[in-house]
C-alpha positions as CSV (number, residue, x, y, z in Angstrom):
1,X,0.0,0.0,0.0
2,X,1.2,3.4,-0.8
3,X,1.7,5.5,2.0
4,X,1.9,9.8,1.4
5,X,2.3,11.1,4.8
6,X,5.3,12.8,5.1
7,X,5.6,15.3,2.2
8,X,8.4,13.7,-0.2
9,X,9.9,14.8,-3.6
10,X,7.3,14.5,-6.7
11,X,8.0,11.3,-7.9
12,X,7.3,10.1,-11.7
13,X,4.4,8.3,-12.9
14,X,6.4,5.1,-13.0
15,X,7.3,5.0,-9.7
16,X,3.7,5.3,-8.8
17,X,3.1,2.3,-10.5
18,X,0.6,5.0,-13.0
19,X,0.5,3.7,-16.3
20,X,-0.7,4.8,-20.0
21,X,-3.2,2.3,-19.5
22,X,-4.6,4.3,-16.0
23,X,-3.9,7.8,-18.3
24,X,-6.1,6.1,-21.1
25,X,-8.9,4.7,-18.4
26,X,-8.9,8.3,-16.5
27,X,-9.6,10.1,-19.5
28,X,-12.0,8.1,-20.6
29,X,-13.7,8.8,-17.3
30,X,-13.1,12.6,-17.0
31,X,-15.0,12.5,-20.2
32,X,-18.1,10.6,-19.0
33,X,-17.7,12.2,-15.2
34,X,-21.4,14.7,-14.6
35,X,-20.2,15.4,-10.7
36,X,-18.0,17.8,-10.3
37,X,-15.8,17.1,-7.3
38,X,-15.4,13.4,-9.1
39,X,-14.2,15.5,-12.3
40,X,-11.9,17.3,-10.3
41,X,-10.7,14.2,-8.5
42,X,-10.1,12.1,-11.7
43,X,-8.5,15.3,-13.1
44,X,-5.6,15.8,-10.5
45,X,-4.7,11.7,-10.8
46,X,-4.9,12.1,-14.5
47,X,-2.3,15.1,-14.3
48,X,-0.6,13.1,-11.9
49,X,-0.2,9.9,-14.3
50,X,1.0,13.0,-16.8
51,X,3.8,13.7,-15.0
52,X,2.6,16.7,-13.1
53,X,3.8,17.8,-9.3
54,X,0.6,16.0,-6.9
55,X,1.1,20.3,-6.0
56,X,0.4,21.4,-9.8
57,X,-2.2,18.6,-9.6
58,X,-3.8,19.9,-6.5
59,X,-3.9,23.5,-7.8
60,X,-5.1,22.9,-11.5
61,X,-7.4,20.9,-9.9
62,X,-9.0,23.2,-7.1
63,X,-8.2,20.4,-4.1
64,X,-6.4,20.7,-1.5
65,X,-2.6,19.0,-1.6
66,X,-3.6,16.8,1.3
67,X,-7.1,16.1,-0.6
68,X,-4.7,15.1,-3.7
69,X,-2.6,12.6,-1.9
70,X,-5.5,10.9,-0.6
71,X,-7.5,10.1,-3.6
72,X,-3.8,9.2,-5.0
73,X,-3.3,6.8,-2.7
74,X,-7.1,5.6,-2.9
75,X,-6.6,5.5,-7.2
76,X,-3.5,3.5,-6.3
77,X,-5.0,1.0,-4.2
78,X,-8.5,0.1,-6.6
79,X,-7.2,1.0,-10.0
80,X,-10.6,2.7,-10.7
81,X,-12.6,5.9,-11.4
82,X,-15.0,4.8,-9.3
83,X,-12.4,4.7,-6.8
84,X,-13.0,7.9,-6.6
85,X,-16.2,8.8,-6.1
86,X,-17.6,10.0,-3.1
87,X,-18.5,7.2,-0.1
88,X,-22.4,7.2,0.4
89,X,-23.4,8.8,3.3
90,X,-25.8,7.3,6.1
C-alpha cells in the first residue's frame, strides 16, 4: 500500500506504478464524469499519471494537496474511477 504522509519529492508516474493504461482509463472517465468534485478528483490523478507535481495537480485541480494525496493513494489501491467517487453517506 502506498503510504503519502510525510511530504516527499514528486515522484514520476512510474514509480507510482501510474501507467498509460490508467492515463487512457482516466480520460476516458473525465469524459463521462457529470459530478464535479469526481471531475476534479479524476482530473488531478490524470495530471498526476501526466507527469505533473501531486502540488500542480492539486492547484489545477481546485483540491487541496492533502485532498490530492488521498485520492492518490485511494486510485493506487483500486485502479478505478470509481475509486474515486464519493462514499455514500448514512
Amino acid at each position: 500500500m502506498h503510504s503519502f504522509q510525510g511530504m516527499r519529492p514528486a515522484r514520476s508516474p512510474a514509480e507510482l506504478g501510474l501507467t498509460a493504461y490508467d492515463r487512457r482509463k482516466l480520460e476516458r472517465a473525465l469524459r463521462q464524469s457529470r459530478d464535479a468534485r469526481h471531475f476534479r478528483r479524476l482530473l488531478a490523478i490524470k495530471l498526476i499519471a501526466e507527469g505533473k507535481a501531486p502540488g500542480e495537480a492539486a492547484h489545477l485541480a481546485a483540491l487541496s494537496r492533502p485532498a490530492v494525496y488521498f485520492w492518490l493513494e485511494r486510485y493506487l489501491t483500486e485502479r478505478t474511477a470509481s475509486a474515486l467517487v464519493d462514499a455514500p453517506r448514512s
